[in-house]
C-alpha positions, 0 to 999 in steps of 0.5 A: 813377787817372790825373790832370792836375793842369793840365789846361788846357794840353791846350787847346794841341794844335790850336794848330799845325794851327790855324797852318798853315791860317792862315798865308800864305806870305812873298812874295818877289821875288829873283834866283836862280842855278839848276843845271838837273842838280842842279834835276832830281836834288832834283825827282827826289828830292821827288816820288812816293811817298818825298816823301809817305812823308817829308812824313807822317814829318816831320809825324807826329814833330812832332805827336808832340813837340809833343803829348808836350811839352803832356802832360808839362807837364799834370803827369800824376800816377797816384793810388793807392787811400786807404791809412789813416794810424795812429790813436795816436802821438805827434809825436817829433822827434828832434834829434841832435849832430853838431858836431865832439866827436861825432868822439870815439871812446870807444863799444864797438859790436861790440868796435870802438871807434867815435865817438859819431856811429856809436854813436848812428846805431845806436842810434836808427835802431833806435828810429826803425823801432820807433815805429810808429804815431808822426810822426817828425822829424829837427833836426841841430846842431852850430854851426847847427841845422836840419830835416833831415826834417819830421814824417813816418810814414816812418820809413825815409827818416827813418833813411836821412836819419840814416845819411847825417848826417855830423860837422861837416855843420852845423860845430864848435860846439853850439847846444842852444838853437837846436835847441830852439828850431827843435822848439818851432816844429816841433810848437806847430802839432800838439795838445798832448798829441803835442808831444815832442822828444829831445835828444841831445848830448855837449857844451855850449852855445857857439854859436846864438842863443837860450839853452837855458835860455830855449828849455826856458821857451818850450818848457815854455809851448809844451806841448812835452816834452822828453827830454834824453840826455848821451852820451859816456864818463866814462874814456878810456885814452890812451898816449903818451910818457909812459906811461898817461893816463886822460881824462875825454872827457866833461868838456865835457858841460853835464849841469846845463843839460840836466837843466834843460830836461827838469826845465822842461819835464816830461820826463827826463835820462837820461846814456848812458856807452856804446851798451848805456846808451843803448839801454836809454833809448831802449827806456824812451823807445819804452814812450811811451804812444801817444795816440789821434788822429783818423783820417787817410788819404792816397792816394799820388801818383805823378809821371808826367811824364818818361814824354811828356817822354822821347818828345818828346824822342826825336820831337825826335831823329828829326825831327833826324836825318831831317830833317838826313840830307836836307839834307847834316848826317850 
């Protein structure tokens, strides 16, 4: 179904006929040289049937722009048929590291050694096309937190917006708590039983506002569960000029103060040392009991305002061109 959502602009259209009947023409008294063999050509020119004909095109083309132009800013939108949202699900809002530890490369996908972000890109985008049923969102941190996506049944645009995460995005550093924080805001307007957010991370807090510790007790007041993933791996063989080194790459990871916001706020730690663990925690995260909620149903709207707006402006162009052809702008 066809819509307007300003309607009223269409009350412009007669505006320019209404124009030229009011209007008077400008006197005017001057001196004027005159060319008699020109004069008789351009008289040539504009009188008869190509006058008429020109006169017709010049003012079919500018009421055509002008009506386009009025259309265009009417908002003119295509409403779909009411499609039914899902009855069960959970409010979900997925926040992921991407602060500059994430660049880590100590995850086996496929036999390749990547980084953590593309393992955990992997994982969860998986995870997020599976939760049918459920409103997903996206926090991404690193030395800033913020809402990539709101909660949303679109779960495709949601795992597109998460491929298209990059390190460092929103800097070097790691702000748990402010994260926390941003989902407690997110979802404390949504019924309590929905209210969950998964937390991924590789590192400690070291930057942002608010404490996680303090965030997980405004969280746990605020009926929010949170489930808390540590990812990184736990040995890392290095050579260099000395030989073998084998590294801790995961010594940063703050495991007590995640362990901590899920304990306070009813929900679970979970430590994932390479892409397989974490995909067995986001398969135990996916068994989530779905909750029954009332039913919603949405009718999609489609912009359709570039349509009158690209022929005003092609009517612009051609009025241009014929008009300035006539007068010596080829």
């Amino acid at each position: 179904m066809l819509s307007l959502l300003w309607p009223w602009i269409l009350c412009l259209v007669p505006l320019p006929i209404a124009y030229r009947f009011m209007r008077h023409p400008k006197q005017t008294s001057m001196l004027a040289l005159r060319a008699p063999g020109l004069a008789a050509i351009a008289d040539q020119r504009n009188t008869g049937r190509y006058a008429n004909l020109k006169k017709l095109m010049l003012m079919a083309l500018l009421y055509t722009c002008w009506i386009s132009a009025l259309s265009a800013l009417a908002r003119p939108v295509w409403v779909g048929e009411p499609i039914s949202l899902p009855t069960s699900g959970r409010d979900i809002l997925l926040a992921v590291d991407i602060s500059g530890s994430m660049e880590r490369e100590d995850m086996q996908l496929n036999g390749k050694l990547v980084n953590r972000l593309i393992a955990v890109k992997a994982v969860v985008g998986d995870f997020v096309i599976e939760r049918d049923g459920d409103r997903l969102g996206l926090i991404l941190f690193g030395e800033k937190a913020y809402l990539q996506t709101p909660l949303t049944f679109d779960r495709k645009t949601m795992q597109t917006l998460l491929y298209e995460a990059e390190i460092g995005f929103a800097g070097q550093g790691t702000a748990i708590g402010d994260a926390v924080g941003i989902g407690i805001k997110r979802l404390q307007s949504r019924p309590d039983n929905h209210r969950v957010m998964i937390l991924l991370t590789d590192g400690a807090n070291n930057s942002g506002e608010l404490d996680p510790l303090e965030a997980a007790d405004l969280a746990a007041r605020s009926n929010v569960k949170i489930y808390t993933i540590g990812i990184g791996g736990e040995r890392l063989e290095e050579w260099g000029l000395f030989g073998q080194t084998i590294t801790n790459p995961s010594a940063d990871l703050d495991e007590d103060t995640l362990t901590g916001i899920a304990r306070a706020t009813g929900g679970q730690y979970f430590r994932a040392r390479n892409p397989a663990e974490l995909s067995t925690i986001y398969e135990r995260l996916n068994e989530l009991e779905p909750i029954e909620q009332s039913a919603e149903t949405i009718r999609p709207a489609t912009s359709l305002f570039h349509w009158p707006l690209g022929l005003s402006f092609l009517s612009a162009l051609f009025l241009f061109a014929l008009n300035g052809k006539n007068n010596g702008f080829q």
